[in-house]
TIDO-891716 format. One record per residue (C-alpha): x, y, z; residue in one letter; residue number from 0. Coordinates in nm, 3 decimals. Layout:
N
((X Y Z) A NUM)
...
//
This chain:
414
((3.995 -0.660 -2.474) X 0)
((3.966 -0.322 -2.634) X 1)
((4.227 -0.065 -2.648) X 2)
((3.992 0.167 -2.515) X 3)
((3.886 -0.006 -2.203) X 4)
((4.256 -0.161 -2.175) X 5)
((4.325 0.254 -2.134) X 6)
((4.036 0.285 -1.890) X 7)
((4.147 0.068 -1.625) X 8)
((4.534 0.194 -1.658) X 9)
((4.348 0.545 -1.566) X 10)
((4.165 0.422 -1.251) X 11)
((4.457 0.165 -1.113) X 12)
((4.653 0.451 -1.145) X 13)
((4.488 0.695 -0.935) X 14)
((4.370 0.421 -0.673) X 15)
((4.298 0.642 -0.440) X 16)
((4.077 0.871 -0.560) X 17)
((3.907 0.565 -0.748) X 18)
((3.830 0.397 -0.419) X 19)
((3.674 0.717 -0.289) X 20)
((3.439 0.736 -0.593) X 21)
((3.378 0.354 -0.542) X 22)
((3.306 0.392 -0.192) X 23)
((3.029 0.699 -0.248) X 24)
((2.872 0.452 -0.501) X 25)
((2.862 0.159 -0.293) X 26)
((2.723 0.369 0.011) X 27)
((2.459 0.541 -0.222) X 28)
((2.341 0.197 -0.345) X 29)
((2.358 0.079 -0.015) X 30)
((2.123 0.348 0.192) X 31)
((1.939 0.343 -0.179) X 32)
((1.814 0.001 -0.070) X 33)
((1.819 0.009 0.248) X 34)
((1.560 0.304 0.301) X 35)
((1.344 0.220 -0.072) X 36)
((1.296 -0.156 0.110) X 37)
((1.150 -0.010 0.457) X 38)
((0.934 0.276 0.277) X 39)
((0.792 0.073 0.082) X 40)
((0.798 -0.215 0.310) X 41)
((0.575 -0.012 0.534) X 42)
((0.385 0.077 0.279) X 43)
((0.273 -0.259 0.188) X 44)
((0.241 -0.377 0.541) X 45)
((0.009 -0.081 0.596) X 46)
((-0.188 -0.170 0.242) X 47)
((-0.234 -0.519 0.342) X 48)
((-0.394 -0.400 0.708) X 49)
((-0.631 -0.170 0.523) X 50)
((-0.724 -0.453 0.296) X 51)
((-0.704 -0.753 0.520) X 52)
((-0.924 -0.589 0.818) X 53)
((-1.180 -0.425 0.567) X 54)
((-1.400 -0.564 0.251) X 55)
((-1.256 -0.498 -0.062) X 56)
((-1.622 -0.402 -0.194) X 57)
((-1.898 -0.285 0.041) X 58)
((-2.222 -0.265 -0.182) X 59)
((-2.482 -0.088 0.064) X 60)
((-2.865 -0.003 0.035) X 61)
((-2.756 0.321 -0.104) X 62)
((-2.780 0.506 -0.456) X 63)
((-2.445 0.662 -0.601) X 64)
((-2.733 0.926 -0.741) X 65)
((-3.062 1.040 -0.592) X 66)
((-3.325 0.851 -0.728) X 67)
((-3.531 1.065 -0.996) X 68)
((-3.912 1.120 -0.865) X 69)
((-4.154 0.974 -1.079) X 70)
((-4.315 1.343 -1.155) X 71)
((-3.990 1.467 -1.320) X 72)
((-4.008 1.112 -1.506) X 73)
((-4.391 1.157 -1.622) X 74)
((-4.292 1.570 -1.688) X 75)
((-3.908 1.604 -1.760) X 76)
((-4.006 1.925 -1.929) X 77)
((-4.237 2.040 -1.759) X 78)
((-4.264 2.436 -1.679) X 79)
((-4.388 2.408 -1.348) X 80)
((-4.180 2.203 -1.112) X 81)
((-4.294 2.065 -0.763) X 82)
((-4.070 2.124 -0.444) X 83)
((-4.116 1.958 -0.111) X 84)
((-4.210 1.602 -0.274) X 85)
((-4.136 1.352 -0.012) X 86)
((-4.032 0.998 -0.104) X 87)
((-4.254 0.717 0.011) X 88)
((-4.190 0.588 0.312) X 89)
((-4.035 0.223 0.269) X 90)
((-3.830 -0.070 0.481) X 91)
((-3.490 0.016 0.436) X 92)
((-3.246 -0.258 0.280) X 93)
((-3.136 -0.419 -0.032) X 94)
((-3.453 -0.518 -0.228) X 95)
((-3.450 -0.878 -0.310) X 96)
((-3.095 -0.933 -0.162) X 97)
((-3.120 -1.327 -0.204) X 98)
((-3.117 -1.297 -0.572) X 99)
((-2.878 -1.035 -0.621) X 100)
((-2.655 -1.162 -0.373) X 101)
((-2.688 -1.486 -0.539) X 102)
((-2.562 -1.316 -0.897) X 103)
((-2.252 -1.116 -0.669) X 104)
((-2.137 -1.518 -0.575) X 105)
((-2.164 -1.588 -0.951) X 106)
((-1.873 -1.392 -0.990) X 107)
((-1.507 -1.557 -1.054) X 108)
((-1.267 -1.512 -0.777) X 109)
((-1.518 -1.370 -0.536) X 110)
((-1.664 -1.427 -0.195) X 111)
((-1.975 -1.222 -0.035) X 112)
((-2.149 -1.228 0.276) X 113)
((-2.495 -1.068 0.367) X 114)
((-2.513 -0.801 0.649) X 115)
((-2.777 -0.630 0.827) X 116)
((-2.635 -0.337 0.988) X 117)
((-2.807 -0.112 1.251) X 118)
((-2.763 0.092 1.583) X 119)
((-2.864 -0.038 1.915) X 120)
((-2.813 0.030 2.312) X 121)
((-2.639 -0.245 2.523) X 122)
((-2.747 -0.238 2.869) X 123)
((-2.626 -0.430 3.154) X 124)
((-2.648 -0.326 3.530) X 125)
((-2.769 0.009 3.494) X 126)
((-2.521 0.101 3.211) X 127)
((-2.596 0.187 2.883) X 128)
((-2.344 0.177 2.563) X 129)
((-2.490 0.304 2.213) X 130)
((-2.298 -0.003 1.990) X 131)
((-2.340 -0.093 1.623) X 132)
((-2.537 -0.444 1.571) X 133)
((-2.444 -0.613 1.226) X 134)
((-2.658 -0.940 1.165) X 135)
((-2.431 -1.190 1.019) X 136)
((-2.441 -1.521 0.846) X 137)
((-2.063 -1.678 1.037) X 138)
((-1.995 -1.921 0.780) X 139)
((-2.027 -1.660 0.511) X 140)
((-1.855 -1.394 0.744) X 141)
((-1.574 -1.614 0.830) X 142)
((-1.476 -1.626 0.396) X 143)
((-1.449 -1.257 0.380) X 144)
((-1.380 -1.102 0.704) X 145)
((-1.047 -1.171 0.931) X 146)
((-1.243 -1.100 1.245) X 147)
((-1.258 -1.474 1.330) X 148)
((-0.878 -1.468 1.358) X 149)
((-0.927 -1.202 1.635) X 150)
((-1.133 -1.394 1.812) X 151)
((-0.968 -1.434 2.164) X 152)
((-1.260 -1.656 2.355) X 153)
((-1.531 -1.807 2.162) X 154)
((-1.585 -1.785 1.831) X 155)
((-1.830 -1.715 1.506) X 156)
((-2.020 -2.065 1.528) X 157)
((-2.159 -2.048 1.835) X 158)
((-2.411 -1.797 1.710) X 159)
((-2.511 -2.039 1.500) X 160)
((-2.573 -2.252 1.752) X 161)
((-2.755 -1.980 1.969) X 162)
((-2.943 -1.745 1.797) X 163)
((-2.959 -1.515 2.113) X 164)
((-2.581 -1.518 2.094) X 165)
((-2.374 -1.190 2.068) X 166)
((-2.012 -1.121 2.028) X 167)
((-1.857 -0.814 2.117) X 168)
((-1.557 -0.651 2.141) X 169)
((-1.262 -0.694 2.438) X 170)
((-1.258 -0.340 2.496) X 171)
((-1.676 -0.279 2.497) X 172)
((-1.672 -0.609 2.734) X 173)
((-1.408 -0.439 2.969) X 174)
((-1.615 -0.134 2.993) X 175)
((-1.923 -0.363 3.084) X 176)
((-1.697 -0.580 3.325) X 177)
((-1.884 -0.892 3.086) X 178)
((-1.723 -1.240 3.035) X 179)
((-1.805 -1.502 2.843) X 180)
((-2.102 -1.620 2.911) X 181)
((-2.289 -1.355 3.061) X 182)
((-2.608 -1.161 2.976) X 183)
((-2.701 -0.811 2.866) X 184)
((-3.020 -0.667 2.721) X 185)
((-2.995 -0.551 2.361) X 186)
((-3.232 -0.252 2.273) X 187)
((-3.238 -0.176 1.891) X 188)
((-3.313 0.148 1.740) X 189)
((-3.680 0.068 1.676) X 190)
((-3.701 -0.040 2.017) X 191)
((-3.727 -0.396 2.041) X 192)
((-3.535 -0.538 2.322) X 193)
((-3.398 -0.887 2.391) X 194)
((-3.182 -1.074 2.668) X 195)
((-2.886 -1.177 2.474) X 196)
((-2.584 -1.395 2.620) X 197)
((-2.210 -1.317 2.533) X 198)
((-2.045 -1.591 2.293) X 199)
((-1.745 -1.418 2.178) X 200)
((-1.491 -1.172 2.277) X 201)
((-1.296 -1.028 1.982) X 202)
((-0.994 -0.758 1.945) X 203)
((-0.856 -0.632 1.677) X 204)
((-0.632 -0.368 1.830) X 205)
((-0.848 -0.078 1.731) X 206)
((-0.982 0.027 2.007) X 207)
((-1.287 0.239 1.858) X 208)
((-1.389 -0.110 1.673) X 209)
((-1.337 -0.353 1.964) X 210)
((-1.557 -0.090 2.161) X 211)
((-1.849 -0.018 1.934) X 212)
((-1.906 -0.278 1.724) X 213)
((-2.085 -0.623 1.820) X 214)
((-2.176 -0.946 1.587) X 215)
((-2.540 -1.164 1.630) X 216)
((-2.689 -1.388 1.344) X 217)
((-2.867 -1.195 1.073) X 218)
((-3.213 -1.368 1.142) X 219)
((-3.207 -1.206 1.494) X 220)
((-3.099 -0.874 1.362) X 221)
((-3.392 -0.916 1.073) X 222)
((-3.646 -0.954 1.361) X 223)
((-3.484 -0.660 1.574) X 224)
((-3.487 -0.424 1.344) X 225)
((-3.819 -0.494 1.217) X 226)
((-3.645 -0.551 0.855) X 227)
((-3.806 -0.907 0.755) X 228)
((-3.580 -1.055 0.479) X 229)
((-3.366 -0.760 0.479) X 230)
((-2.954 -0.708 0.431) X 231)
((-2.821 -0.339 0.347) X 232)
((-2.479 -0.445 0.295) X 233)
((-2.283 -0.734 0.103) X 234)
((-1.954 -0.713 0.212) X 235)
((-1.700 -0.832 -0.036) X 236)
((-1.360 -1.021 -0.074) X 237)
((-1.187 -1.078 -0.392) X 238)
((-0.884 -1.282 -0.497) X 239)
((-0.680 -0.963 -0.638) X 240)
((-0.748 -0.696 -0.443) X 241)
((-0.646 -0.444 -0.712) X 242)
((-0.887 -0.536 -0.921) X 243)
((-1.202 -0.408 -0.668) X 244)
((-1.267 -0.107 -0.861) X 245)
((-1.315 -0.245 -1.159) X 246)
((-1.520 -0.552 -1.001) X 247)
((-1.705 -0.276 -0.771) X 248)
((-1.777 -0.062 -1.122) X 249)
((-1.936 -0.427 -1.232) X 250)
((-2.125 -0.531 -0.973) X 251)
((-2.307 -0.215 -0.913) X 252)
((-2.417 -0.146 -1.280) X 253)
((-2.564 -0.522 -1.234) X 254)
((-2.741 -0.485 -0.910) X 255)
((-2.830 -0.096 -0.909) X 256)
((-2.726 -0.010 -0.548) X 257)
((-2.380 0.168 -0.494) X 258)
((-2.052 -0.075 -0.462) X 259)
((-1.771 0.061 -0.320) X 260)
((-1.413 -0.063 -0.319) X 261)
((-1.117 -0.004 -0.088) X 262)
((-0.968 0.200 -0.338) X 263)
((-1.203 0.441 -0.372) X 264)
((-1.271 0.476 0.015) X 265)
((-0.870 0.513 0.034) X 266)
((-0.811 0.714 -0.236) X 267)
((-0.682 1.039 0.056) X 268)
((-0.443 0.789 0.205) X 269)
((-0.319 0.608 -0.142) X 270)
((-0.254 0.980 -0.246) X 271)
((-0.075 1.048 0.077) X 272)
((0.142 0.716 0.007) X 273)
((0.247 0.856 -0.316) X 274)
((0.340 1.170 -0.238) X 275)
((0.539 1.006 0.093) X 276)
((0.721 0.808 -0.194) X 277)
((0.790 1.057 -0.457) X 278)
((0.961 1.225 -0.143) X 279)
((1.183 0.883 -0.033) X 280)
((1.337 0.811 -0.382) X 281)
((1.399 1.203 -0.448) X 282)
((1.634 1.184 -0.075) X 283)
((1.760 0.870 -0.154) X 284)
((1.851 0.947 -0.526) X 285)
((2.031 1.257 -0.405) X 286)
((2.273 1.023 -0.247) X 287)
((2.354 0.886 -0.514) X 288)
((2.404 1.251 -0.666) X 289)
((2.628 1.333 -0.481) X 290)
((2.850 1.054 -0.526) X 291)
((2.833 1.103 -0.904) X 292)
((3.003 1.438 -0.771) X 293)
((3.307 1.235 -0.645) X 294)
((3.342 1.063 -1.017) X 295)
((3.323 1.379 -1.165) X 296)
((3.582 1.535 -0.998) X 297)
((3.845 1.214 -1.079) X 298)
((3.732 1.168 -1.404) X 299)
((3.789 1.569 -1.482) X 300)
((4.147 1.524 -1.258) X 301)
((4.239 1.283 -1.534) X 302)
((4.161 1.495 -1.816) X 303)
((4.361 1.753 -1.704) X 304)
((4.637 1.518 -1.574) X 305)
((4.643 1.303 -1.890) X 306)
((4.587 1.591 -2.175) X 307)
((4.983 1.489 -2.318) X 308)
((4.836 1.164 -2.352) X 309)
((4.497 1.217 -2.492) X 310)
((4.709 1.429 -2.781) X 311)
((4.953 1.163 -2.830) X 312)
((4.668 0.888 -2.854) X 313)
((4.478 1.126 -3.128) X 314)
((4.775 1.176 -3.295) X 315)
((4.809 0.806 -3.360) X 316)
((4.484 0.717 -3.492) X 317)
((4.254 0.759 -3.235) X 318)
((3.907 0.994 -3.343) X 319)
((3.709 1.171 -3.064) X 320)
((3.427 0.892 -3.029) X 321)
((3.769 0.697 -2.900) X 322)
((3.888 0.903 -2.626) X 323)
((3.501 0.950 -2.538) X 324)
((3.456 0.584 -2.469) X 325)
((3.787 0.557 -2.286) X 326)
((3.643 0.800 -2.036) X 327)
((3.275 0.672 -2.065) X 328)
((3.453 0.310 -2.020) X 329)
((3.599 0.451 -1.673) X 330)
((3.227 0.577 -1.528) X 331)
((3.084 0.236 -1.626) X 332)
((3.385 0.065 -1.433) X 333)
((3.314 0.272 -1.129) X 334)
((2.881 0.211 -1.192) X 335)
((2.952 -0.118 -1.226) X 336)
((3.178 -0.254 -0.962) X 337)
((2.976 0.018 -0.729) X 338)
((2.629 -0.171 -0.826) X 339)
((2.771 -0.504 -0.741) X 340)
((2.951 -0.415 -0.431) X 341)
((2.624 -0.141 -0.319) X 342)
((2.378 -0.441 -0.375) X 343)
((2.558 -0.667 -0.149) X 344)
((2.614 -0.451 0.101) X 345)
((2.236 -0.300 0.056) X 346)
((2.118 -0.676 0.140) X 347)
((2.343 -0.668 0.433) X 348)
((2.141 -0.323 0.598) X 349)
((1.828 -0.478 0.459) X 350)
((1.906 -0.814 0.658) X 351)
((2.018 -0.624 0.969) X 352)
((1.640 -0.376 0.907) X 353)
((1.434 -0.686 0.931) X 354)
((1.574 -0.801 1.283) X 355)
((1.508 -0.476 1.472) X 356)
((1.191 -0.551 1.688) X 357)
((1.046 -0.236 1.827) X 358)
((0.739 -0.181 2.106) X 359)
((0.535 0.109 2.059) X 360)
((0.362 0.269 2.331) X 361)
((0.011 0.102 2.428) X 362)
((0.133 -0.231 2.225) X 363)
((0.200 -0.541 2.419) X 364)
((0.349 -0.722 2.137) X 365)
((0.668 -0.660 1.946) X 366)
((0.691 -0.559 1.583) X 367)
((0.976 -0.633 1.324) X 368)
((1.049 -0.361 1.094) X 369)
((0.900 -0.435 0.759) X 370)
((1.140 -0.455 0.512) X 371)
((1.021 -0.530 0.156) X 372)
((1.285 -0.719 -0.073) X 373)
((1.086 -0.670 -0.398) X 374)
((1.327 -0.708 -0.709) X 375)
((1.251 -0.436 -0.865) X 376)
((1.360 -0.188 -0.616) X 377)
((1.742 -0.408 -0.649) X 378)
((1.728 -0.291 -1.045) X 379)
((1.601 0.090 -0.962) X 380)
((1.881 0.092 -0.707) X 381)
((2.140 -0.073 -0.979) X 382)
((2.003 0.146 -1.267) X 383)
((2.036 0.499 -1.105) X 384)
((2.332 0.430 -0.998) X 385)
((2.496 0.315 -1.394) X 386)
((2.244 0.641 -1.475) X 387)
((2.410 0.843 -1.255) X 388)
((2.763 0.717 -1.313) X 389)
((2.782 0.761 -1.727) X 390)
((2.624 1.097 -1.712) X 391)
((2.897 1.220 -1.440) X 392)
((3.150 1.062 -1.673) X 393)
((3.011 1.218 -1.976) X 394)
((3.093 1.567 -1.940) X 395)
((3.501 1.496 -1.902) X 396)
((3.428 1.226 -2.165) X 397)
((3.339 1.523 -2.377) X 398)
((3.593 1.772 -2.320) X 399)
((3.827 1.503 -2.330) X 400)
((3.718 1.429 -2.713) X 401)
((3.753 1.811 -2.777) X 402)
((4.134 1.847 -2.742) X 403)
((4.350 1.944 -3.000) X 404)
((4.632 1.709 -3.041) X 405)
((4.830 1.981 -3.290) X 406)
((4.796 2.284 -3.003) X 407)
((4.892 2.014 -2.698) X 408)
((5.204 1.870 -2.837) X 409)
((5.327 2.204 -3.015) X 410)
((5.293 2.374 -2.657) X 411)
((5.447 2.059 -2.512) X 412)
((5.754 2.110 -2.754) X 413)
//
């Protein structure tokens, strides 16, 4: 063992006290490090994986990201007279040869797409009207890259297949209607077709705006409806890494000319939000561990002072400044150490007890657990601030420490 550390540990074991309090601040710091990093950010994922799981990662829609240029300002780009009021031909709405490009969009690795047809209509049904949004659907394609077949609570996505005046609607827009499986309401779309359609599905998905405005029929009906004849404006989009949908989005619309969108960029206000909410967490929970850098300070500086006879007598023997820096150094690594080991133990402990709490929240009939994320990385972030945090409160005795005069102590001391 070296001399130097051999010296270390005679320091601490000899002011136990005052080493145990320093321990204890680290261990505590670690602790509540990990205990509150693993819930922020468990909640943070938990609420990612909603926003992924219950929407596409890509919506590509009968849009353009930019107006489309007018073919006079093509034919005259330079033209000195320029024409105002030019209204675009009038035209069926929808993605332009959607077979073929949809077709190219399933090309793609580690993607799944399904066709939509989305449009407003009136549900009536014993005098009552409801203004709802229709989508036409494909369900077998539906069911790869949507989770609403999972909220299905009576009925299900086939059984539109199997009747093509089949609807499914939401629990909350069937409560309103007093409707049950099985029964019949008249559809009006916003062209004004209208057709008897049965109910073959209840869904809920626990948003109650959704479950009350949005109903499911096949896309063949919708395509009649709507008067849109081998027509989808939407391809709604699932891919194997969601974190990849920009790029894939950037991709697919270049390829197919209409405008893609991914989660990411129809979340980028709430993905700033999360940021900022965790810049915030690790600056609180860091200051614990501050302050308990504080507490190793103030026992590594009562040693200094205590032990300055000794510090002379050691440089008078041999020992150069770099030495009695180490020794001191040596003693905030002990304390980092043993409080990383003991803090990360009892972090898992919190962590453990975290992820049995079940909680009810108001208008929920089901219990939640606590999400508590137990990513690895957030164990060496809790571990390395703490070492961090530990040397540099150890450093500045370390250095006055080096700085003594051995000459002036022991001539004074005489």
């Amino acid at each position: 063992m070296l001399i130097q550390l051999q010296v270390a540990i005679t320091h601490l074991t000899g002011r136990r006290r005052q080493t145990v309090v320093s321990l204890t601040g680290v261990v505590l710091g670690v602790a509540f490090f990990l205990a509150v990093s693993s819930l922020m950010r468990g909640s943070e994922k938990d609420f990612i994986k909603r926003l992924v799981d219950n929407s596409p990662h890509i919506t590509v829609s009968d849009d353009y990201r930019f107006a489309r240029v007018q073919p006079a300002e093509l034919r005259w780009a330079d033209g000195a007279v320029k024409i105002s009021r030019v209204k675009p031909q009038l035209e069926t709405r929808g993605i332009r040869g959607y077979r073929q490009k949809l077709e190219f969009v399933e090309s793609l690795p580690g993607l799944k797409a399904a066709p939509v047809l989305l449009g407003s209509a009136v549900l009536v049904f014993a005098g009552r009207e409801e203004g709802v949004t229709l989508s036409g659907i494909v369900p077998a394609k539906m069911k790869t890259v949507s989770t609403i077949q999972q909220k299905m609570v009576e009925g299900s996505l086939d059984a539109l297949t199997a009747n093509p005046n089949g609807i499914v609607i939401g629990k909350g827009l069937a409560q309103k209607f007093n409707l049950r499986l099985g029964s019949t309401v008249s559809v009006v779309a916003s062209q004004g077709a209208s057709r008897p359609m049965k109910v073959v599905g209840l869904f809920r998905t626990g948003n109650s705006n959704y479950d009350e405005t949005q109903t499911f029929t096949v896309l063949k009906r919708a395509q009649a409806m709507f008067d849109r004849p081998n027509r989808a404006n939407r391809f709604v989009i699932q891919i194997d890494d969601p974190y990849a949908a920009r790029e894939v989005a950037r991709r697919i619309e270049a390829a197919v000319g209409y405008k893609a969108v991914s989660w990411i960029e129809a979340s980028e206000d709430v993905l700033s939000v999360l940021l900022v909410r965790n810049l915030i967490m690790y600056s609180v929970v860091s200051a614990i561990l501050i302050v308990a850098s504080f507490g190793i300070y103030n026992t590594l500086s009562t040693i200094v002072l205590e032990k300055t006879r000794d510090i002379a007598i050691l440089k008078s023997m041999g020992f150069h400044a770099r030495d009695v820096r180490l020794i001191f150094l040596f003693e905030g690594g002990i304390i980092g150490l043993a409080g990383s080991f003991f803090g990360l133990g009892l972090g898992v402990c919190f962590m453990q007890l975290l992820s049995q709490i079940q909680l009810k929240p108001p208008g929920v009939s089901e219990k939640v657990f606590l999400p508590v994320w137990w990513g690895p990385e957030q164990f060496a972030i809790a571990a390395a601030f703490a070492m961090g945090s530990c040397l540099l409160a150890a450093y500045l005795p370390a250095r006055r420490a080096g700085r003594v005069h051995p000459v002036e102590i022991l001539r004074g001391a005489a």
